[in-house]
Structure formats: structure tokens, C-alpha cells
DRENPA-3360 file (N, C-alpha, C; in nm, 2 decimals, always signed):
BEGIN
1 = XXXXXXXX = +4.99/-0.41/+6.00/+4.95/-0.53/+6.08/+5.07/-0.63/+6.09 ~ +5.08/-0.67/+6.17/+5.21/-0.74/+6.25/+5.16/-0.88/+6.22 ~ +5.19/-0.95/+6.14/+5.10/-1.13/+6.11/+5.23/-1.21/+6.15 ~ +5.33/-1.15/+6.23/+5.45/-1.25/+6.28/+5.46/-1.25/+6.43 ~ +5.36/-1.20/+6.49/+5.38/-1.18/+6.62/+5.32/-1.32/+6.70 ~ +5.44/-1.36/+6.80/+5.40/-1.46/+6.88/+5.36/-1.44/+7.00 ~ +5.26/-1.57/+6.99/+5.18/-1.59/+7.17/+5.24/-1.72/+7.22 ~ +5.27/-1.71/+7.37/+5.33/-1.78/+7.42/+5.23/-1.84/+7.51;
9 = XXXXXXXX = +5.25/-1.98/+7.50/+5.10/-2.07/+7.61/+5.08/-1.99/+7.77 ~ +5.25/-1.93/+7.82/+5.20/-1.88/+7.93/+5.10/-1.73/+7.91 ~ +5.09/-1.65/+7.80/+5.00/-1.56/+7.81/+4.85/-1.64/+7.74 ~ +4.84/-1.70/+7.68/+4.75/-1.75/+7.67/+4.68/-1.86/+7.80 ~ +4.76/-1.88/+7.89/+4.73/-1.92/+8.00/+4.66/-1.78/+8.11 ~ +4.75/-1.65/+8.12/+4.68/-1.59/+8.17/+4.57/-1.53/+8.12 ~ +4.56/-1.52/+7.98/+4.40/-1.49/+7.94/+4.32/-1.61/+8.01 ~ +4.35/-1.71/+8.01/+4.21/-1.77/+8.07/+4.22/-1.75/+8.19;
17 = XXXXXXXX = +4.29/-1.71/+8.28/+4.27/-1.69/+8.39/+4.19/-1.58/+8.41 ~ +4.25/-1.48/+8.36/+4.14/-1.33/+8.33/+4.02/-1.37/+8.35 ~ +4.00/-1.43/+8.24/+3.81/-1.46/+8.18/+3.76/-1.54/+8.30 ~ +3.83/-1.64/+8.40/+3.79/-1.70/+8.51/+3.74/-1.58/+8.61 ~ +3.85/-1.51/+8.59/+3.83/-1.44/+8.76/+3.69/-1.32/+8.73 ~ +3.67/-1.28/+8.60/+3.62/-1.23/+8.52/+3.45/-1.25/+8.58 ~ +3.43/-1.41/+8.50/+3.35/-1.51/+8.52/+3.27/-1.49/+8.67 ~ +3.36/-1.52/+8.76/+3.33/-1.50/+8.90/+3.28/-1.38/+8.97;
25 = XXXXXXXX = +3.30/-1.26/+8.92/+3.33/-1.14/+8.95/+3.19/-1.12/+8.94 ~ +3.20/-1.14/+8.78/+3.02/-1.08/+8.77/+2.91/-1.18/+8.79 ~ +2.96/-1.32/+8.81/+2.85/-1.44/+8.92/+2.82/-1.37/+9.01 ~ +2.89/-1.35/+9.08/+2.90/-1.31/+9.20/+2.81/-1.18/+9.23 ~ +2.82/-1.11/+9.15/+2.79/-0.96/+9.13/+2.58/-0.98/+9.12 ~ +2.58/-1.05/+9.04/+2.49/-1.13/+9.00/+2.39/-1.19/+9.16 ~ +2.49/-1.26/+9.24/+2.44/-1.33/+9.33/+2.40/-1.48/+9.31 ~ +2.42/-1.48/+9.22/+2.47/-1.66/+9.19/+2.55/-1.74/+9.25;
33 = XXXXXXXX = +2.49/-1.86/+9.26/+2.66/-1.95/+9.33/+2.73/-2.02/+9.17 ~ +2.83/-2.10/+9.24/+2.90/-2.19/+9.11/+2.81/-2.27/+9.07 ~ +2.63/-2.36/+9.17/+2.63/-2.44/+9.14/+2.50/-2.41/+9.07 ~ +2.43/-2.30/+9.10/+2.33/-2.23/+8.99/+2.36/-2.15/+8.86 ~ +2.47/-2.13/+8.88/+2.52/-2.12/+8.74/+2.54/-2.26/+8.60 ~ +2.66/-2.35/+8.73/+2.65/-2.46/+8.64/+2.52/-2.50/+8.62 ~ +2.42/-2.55/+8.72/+2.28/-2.62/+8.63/+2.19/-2.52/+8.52 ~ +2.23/-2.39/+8.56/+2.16/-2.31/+8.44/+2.21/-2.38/+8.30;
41 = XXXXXXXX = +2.36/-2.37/+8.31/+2.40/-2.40/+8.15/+2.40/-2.53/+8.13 ~ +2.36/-2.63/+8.20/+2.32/-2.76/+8.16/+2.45/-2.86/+8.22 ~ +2.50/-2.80/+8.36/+2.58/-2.90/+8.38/+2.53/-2.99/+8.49 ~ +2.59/-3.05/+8.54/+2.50/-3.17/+8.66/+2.58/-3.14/+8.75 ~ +2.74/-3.09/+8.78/+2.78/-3.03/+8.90/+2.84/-2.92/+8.85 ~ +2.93/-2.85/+9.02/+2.95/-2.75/+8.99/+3.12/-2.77/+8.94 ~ +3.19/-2.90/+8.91/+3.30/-2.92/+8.92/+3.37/-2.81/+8.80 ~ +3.27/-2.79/+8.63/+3.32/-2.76/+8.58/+3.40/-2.60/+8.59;
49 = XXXXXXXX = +3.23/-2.56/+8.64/+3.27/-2.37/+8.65/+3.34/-2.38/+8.79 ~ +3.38/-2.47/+8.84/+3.49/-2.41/+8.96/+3.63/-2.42/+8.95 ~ +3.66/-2.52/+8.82/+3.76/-2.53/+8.81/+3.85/-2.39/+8.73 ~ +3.69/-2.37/+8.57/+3.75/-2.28/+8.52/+3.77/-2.15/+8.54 ~ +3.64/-2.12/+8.69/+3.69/-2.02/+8.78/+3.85/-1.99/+8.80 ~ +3.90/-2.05/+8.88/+4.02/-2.05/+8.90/+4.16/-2.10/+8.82 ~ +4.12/-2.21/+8.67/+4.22/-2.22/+8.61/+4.25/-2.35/+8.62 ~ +4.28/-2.44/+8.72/+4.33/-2.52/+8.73/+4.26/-2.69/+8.60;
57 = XXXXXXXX = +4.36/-2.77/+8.62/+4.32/-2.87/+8.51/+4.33/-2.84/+8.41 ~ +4.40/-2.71/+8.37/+4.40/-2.68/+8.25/+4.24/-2.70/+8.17 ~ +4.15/-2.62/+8.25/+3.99/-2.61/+8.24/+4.01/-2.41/+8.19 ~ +3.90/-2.41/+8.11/+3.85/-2.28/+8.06/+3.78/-2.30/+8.05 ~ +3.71/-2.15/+8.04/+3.60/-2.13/+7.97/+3.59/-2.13/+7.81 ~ +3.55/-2.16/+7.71/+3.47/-2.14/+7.56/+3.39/-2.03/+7.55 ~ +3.39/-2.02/+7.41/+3.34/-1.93/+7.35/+3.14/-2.00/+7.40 ~ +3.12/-2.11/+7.33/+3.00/-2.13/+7.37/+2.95/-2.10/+7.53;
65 = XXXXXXXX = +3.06/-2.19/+7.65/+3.03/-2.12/+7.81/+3.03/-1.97/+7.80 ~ +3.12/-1.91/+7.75/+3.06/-1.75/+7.75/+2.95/-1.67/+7.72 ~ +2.92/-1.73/+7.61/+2.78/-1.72/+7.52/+2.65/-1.75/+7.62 ~ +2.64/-1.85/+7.69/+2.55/-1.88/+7.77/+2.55/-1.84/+7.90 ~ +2.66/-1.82/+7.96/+2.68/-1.72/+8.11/+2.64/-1.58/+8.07 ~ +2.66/-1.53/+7.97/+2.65/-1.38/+7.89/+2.49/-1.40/+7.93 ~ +2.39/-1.45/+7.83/+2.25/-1.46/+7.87/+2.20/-1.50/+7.98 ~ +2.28/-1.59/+8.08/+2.22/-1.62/+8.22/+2.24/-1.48/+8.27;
73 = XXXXXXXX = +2.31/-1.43/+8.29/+2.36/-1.35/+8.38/+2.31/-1.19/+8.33 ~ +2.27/-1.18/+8.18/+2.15/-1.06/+8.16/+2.29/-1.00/+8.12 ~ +2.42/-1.01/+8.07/+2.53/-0.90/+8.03/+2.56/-0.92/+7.91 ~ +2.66/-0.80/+7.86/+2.74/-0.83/+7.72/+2.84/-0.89/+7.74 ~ +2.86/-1.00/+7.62/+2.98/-1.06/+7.60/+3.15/-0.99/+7.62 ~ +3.12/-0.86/+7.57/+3.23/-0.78/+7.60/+3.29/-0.72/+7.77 ~ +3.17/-0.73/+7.86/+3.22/-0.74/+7.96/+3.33/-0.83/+8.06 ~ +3.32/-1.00/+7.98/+3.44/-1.05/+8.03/+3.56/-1.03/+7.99;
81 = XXXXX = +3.58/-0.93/+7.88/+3.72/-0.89/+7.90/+3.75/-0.71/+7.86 ~ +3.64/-0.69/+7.95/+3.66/-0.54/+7.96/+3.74/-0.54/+8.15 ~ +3.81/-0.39/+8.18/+3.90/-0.38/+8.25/+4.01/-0.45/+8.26 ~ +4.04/-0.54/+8.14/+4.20/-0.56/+8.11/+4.29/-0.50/+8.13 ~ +4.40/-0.55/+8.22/+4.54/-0.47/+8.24/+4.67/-0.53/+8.16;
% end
């Protein structure tokens, strides 16, 4: 096991971008919009999940937003970062 290996904020930037496009992919799939999503998980607009859709504002998703789009959306948690390239 490698315990000296470094992550750099730009890969850690493209993981959240992943998990956005991710995010969308299976809303979408789903047939959800951004803004029935956000009011499912308790937001009042859609500002948050559109941002962390696409990344911008330095906006993600969390472990908790995952956790609760996971059960909106009827999937496993492991699907937002399955087909990783």
C-alpha cells in the first residue's frame, strides 16, 4: 500500500465533476428535472443541483446529497462512480 501517494486539487476537481455529470445522467435517465430533484432532497431551488451538475462555484455534490439522490432516484450508491475512465 502506497500511504505517500499524492492527489492534486485538479484531480480531485475532476472527480467532482465525474459524480456531476454522473448525477445528471441518471436524473435524467430517471426523467427528473433539476428542480424535482432539488425539492425532493429538501432544497427550495434548483440553484444547488445545477451548479453541482456541472461544477461550477466550486459546488459538489456530498456524501449526504449522494445518499439521498441514491434513494430518490431507486439506485445504488455505487453507480455514481461506476464507468470511470
Amino acid at each position: 500500500m502506497n500511504l505517500n501517494i499524492e492527489i492534486s486539487e485538479e484531480e480531485i476537481e475532476l472527480f467532482h465533476r465525474f459524480i456531476g455529470r454522473r448525477v445528471k445522467q441518471l436524473r435524467q435517465k430517471q426523467g427528473l428535472s433539476q428542480l424535482q430533484l432539488a425539492l425532493a432532497m429538501g432544497f427550495n431551488s434548483v440553484s444547488s443541483i445545477a451548479k453541482a451538475e456541472i461544477g461550477v462555484e466550486n459546488k459538489h455534490f456530498n456524501l449526504e446529497h449522494l445518499y439521498k439522490i441514491a434513494k430518490i432516484l431507486e439506485i445504488d450508491l455505487c453507480d455514481f462512480i461506476q464507468d470511470r475512465e
